[in-house]
N, C-alpha and C positions, 0 to 999 in steps of 0.2 A: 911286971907281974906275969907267972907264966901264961901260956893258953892251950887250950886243946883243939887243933883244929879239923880232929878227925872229925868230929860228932855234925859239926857242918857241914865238910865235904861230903861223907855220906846222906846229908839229907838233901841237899843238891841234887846228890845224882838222882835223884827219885825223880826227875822231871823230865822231859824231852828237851835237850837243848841245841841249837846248831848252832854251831863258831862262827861266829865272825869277823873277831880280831886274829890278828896274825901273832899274837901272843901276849903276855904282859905286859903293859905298860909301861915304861922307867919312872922310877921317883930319882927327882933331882934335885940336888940344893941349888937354892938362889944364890949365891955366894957372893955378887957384886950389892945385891939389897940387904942381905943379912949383915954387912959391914957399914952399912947407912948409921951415923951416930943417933938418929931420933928413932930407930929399929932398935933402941936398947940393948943390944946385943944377944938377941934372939935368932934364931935360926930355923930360917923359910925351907919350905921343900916345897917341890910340883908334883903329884902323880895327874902325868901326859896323859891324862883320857879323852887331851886331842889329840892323841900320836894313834889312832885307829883309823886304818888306811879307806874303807869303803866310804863312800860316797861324801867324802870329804872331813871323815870322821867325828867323832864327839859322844859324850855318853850314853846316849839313847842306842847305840850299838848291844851295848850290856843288856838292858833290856829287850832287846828285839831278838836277844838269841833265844830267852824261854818262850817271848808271845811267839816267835815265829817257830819255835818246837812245838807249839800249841797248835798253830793253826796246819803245819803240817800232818800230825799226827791226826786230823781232823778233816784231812782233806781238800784242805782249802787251796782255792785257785784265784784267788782274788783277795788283796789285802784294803781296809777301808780303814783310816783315821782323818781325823781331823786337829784343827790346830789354829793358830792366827798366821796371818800371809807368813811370816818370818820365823816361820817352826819349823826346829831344828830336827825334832819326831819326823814330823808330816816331811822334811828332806830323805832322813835317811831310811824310812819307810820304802819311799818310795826306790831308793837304790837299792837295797835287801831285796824288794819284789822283782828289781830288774836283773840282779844276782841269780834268782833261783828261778826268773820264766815264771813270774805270779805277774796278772795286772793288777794294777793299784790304782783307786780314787780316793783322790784327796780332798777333803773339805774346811778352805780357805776362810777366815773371818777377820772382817775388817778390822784393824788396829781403831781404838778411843782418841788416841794420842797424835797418832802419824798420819797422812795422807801425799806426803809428796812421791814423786814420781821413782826416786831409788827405792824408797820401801814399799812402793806397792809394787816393783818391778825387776829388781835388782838384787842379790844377796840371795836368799834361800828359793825364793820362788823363780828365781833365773833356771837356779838348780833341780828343782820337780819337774820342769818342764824336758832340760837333758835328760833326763833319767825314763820317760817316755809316762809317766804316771798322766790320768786325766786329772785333771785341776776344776772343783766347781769353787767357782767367788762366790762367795755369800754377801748381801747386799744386807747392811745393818739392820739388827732387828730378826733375825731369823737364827733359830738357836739349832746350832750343829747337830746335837746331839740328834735331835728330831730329824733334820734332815736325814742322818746317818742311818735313821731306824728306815724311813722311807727309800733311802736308796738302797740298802739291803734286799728287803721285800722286790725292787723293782731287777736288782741282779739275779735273786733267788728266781722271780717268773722267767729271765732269760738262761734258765738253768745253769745258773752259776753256782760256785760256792764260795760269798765272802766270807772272811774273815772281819770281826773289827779288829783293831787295835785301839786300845785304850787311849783317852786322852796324854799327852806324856810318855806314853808307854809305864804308866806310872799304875800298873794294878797291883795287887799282890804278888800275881807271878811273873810280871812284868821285872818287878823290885827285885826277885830273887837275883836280878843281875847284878847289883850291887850288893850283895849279900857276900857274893865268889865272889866279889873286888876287895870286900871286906877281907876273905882269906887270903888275898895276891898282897894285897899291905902288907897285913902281921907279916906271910914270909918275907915280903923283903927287907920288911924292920927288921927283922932276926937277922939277915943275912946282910945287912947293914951295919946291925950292931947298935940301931940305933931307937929309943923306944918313943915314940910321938903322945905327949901329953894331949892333944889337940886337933883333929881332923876337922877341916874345916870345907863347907860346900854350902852353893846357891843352895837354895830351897824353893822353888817353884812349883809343881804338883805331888812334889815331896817325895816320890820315888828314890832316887838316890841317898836323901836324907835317912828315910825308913827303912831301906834296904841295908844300908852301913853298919847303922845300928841293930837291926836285927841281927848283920852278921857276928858284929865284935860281941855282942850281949850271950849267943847263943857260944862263942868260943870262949867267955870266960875274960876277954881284952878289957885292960884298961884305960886304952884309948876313949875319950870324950869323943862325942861328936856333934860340931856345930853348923846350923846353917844360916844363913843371912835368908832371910824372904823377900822375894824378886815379887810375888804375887799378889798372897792374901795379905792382911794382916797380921801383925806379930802373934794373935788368939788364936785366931782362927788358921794358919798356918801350925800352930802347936797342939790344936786340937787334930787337924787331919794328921800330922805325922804321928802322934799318940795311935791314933784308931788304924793307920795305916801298917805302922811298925808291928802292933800287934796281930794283926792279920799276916804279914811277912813270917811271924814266929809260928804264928797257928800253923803254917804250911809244914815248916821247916821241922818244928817240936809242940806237938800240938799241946803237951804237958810242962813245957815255959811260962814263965807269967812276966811281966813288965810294968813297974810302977808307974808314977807320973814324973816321979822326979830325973829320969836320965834325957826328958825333951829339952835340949837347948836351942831355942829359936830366936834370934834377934831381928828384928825389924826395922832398923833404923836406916836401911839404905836402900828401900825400897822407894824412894819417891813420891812424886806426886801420886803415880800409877804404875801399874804395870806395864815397862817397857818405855817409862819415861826417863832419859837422860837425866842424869845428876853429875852437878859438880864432882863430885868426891867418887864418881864412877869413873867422867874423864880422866882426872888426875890420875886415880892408880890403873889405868890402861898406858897411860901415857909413859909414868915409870916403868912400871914391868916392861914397855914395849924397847923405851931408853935403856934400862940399865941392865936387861937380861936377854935382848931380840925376843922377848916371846908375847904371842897375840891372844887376848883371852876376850871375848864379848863384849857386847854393850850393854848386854838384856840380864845376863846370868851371871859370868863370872869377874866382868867387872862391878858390878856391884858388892857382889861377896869379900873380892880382895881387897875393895873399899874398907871392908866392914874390919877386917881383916889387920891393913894397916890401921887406923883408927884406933881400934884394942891395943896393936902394941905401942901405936903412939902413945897411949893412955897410960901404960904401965900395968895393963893389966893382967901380963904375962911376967914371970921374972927373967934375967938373964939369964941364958943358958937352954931356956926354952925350942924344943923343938916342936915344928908347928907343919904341920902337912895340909896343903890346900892343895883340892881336887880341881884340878882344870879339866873342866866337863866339854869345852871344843868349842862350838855354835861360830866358829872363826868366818865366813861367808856373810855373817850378820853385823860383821863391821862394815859391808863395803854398802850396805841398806841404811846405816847411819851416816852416810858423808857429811851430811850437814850440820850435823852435830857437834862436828871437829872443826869447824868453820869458823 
């Protein structure tokens, strides 16, 4: 189907943004999984949105180039978010602020799930700590957000100027990052030759999810977009990417509208909880890592390309199918699982 992707790049530019990537991503075929006989003869691709060099990359970069055109344009000298010990946000936060000569506090909340000694000490939060960011633990029971509003007030009296950063980096203008990921696809499909019935991504505070799709929506693509929910449940994950997506468009084309039916959210590889190991998470970590060398999460993106293989085990794609899954990065958060793989 053709697209137009003037009418989004122009609305893009209307925001302050600073680069952070070193350019494009590659999308690449799977080529050794795609030839798998239970892959039905469908054809995987990656777009590397862990091939982003700063602070050990991953997709919250996208995002962090509008919040943090935001908080520059704004004045700010201090960047605050928060996140749980093993947030991938809350890392590369804190490298952006060490990039640009911003202090950064981060506000840490204990995993439900975890408490051994590699995940409350190892993998992302080894990382905030090189990157020179203050680190506050939160001790269960004390909700961030409040925190965040108090520690704001308490930098403002020492005549600072924070910035927050949204949870995820996941607000509306946050999202615009994946909106211009949305236009770096379509070209490279065109320039590929090749057109992606299916984009597929985690869905955790839905940022990337609602950004995609505002992009493809507002250029006219007809690329799907699907995300597996790492977080909420399947409802309530479909209700925020609905309310979120549309807030994306508001910015973008305040005179867009978005039905209900373009949300695809599936839920079924979410687990116990958030951030709980599954079978069917190990496994397709385990393939991709054997049959491609490449490292994708515990928390995000090996759940999704669970979800992912599973459909086309199912047949629920047909032969021939080209299928694009976003490798969103959080790679640091494997070494926080060791014992998972035990």
């Amino acid at each position: 189907m053709p697209h137009d992707l003037n009418l989004l790049d122009a609305a893009l530019a209307a925001y302050p943004r600073v680069a952070l990537l070193e350019g494009p991503t590659p999308i690449q075929k799977l080529s050794r999984l795609s030839g798998l006989p239970d892959l039905n003869g469908c054809n995987l691709y990656v777009k590397r949105d862990d091939l982003t060099g700063l602070g050990g990359g991953g997709n919250k970069l996208r995002k962090l180039e509008f919040l943090l055109g935001e908080a520059l344009a704004e004045g700010a000298d201090t960047l605050v978010t928060w996140g749980g010990f093993q947030s991938n946000h809350a890392r590369l936060t804190a490298a952006v602020a060490a990039r640009h000569g911003l202090a950064c506090d981060l506000i840490l909340t204990p995993s439900a799930v975890r408490s051994d000694d590699d995940f409350c000490h190892n993998g992302n939060v080894l990382l905030d700590a090189l990157f020179g960011a203050k680190v506050h633990r939160l001790a269960r029971g004390i909700v961030p957000d409040t925190y965040a509003a108090e520690l704001v007030d308490t930098l403002k009296g020492q005549g600072k100027k924070p910035f927050v950063m949204p949870l995820g980096g996941s607000s509306p203008r946050g999202s615009l990052g994946y909106a211009a990921c949305a236009s770096e696809i379509l070209r490279q499909a065109d320039a590929l030759g090749v057109h992606f019935e299916q984009i597929i991504v985690p869905n955790g505070s839905a940022g990337t999810h609602s950004g995609l799709l505002a992009g493809v929506t507002l250029a006219g693509a007809s690329s799907h977009i699907l995300g597996y929910s790492v977080l909420a449940t399947e409802e309530q994950a479909t209700t925020t990417t609905l309310e979120k997506t549309r807030q994306v468009l508001q910015l973008l084309a305040p005179s867009s509208t978005l039905a209900d039916t373009p949300i695809r959210v599936d839920g079924s590889q979410r687990g116990d909880a958030y951030g709980a190991p599954t079978e069917a998470m190990l496994e397709a970590l385990r393939l991709l890592a054997s049959q491609e060398g490449l490292l994708t999460d515990p928390v995000y993106g090996g759940k999704a390309f669970a979800g992912l293989l599973a459909a086309v085990r199912r047949g629920d794609y047909p032969a021939g199918s080209n299928l694009l899954f976003v490798m969103t990065g959080g790679m640091p958060g494997l070494f926080a699982y060791r014992s998972a793989f035990d």
